[in-house]
N, C-alpha and C positions, 0 to 999 in steps of 0.2 A: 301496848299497841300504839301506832304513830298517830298522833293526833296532827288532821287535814284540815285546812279551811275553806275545804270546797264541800258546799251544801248536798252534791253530786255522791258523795262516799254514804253507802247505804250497811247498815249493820244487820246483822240475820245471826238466831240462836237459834241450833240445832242439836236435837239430842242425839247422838250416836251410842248406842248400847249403852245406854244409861250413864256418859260419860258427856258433859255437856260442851259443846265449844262453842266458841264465839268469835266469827272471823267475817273479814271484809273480802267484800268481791274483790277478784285479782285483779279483771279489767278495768276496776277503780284505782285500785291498789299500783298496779305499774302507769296509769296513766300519772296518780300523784308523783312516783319516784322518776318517772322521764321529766316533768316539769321541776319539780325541787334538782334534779341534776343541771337541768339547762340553766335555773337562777344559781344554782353553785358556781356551774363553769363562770355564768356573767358578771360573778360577786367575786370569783377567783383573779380572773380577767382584770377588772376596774384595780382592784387592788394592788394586782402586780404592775401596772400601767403608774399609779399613785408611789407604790415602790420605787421603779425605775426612775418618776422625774424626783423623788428626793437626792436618789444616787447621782443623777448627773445633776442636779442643781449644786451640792457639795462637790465634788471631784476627790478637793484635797484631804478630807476626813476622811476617806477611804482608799487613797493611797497611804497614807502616814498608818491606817492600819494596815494595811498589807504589807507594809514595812517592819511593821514593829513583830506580826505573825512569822514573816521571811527571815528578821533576824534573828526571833526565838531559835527556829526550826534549824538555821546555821548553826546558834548554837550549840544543843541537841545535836547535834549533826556531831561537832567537836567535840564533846562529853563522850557521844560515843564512839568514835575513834580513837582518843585514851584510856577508855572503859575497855576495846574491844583489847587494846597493845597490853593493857592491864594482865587481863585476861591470858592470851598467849602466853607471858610470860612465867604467870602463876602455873598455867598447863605442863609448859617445858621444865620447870623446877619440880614438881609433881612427879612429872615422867622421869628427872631423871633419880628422884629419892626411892620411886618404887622399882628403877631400874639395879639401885644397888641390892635392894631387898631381893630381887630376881635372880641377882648374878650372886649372890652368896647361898640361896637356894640351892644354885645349879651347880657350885662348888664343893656345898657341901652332900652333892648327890640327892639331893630332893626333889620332886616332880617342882617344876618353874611354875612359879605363878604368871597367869597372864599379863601380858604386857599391856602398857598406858597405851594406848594410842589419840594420838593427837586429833583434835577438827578442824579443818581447814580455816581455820578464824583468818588468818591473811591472806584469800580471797577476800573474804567479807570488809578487812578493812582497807584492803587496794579500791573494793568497790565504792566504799565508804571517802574515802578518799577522794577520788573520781567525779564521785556527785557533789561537792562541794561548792558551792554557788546555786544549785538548783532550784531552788527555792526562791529566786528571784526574777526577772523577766530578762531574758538574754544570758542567764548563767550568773550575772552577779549584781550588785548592788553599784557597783560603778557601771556596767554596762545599762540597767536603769538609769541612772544618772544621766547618763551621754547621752540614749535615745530623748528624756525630756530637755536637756540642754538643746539639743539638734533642734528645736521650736517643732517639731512637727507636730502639724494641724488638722485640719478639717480635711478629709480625704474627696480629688475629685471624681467627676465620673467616668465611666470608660471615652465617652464621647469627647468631652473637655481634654479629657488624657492626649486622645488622639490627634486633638486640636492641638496642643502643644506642641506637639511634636512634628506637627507637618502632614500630618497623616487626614484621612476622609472619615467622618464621622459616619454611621449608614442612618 
């Protein structure tokens, strides 16, 4: 049972056919769990507030790790793209040693054994292929680069925008 520190939570033992229970009022019981939720949310809250100013007080530790994650995952990426051409290839050699077993079957007048058939693995590695860079912000790690080379800063407001430009703030 949840131990409350509110003096308010009242405890009652009751026999029911000779089988005893021991339970707390429910409208003590959900008032406790509405208030422990609300200081959760509040302790959830503070915390992730405390999270976020370490994150933007460092920047660059957590860029440098999303670099280092993004180039993992590129290479990964590359592993499996000559993993996948690996593959294919072993397929095709496969199909074609069981294709001879098939045709000498069929020569020598014996019900053919089934044929290999191939899986489209070169979709998978055209797509594979395709996605290469994804794992970084703009598709690549030089396209990263440029966007932080470009200095871009502190974003203005619609207002100021409009001000810029010649235009009427409302």
């Amino acid at each position: 049972m949840r131990e409350c520190d509110e003096a308010a939570v009242r405890h009652s033992y009751a026999d029911l056919g000779g089988v005893g229970l021991h339970y707390v009022e429910a409208g003590d019981t959900v008032n406790w769990v509405r208030r422990a939720l609300a200081n959760s949310v509040r302790e959830r809250t503070e915390v992730r507030i405390e999270v976020d100013a370490v994150i933007d007080a460092y920047p660059e530790h957590f860029i440098e790790k999303a670099l280092a994650i993004s180039a993992a995952a590129e290479h990964k990426r590359a592993s499996l793209i000559d993993a996948t051409a690996e593959v294919r290839r072993a397929d095709r050699e496969a199909q074609g040693a069981w294709s001879t077993v098939r045709t000498s079957r069929i020569r020598r007048r014996l019900d053919p054994s089934p044929e290999v058939h191939l899986s489209d693995l070169g979709s998978a590695s055209s797509e594979l292929a395709k996605s290469k860079g994804q794992a970084y912000p703009g598709g690549s790690r030089e396209a990263w680069e440029r966007f932080r080379a470009a200095g871009k800063g502190e974003r203005v407001s619609n207002a100021e925008a409009l001000r810029a430009i010649g235009g009427e703030a409302a």
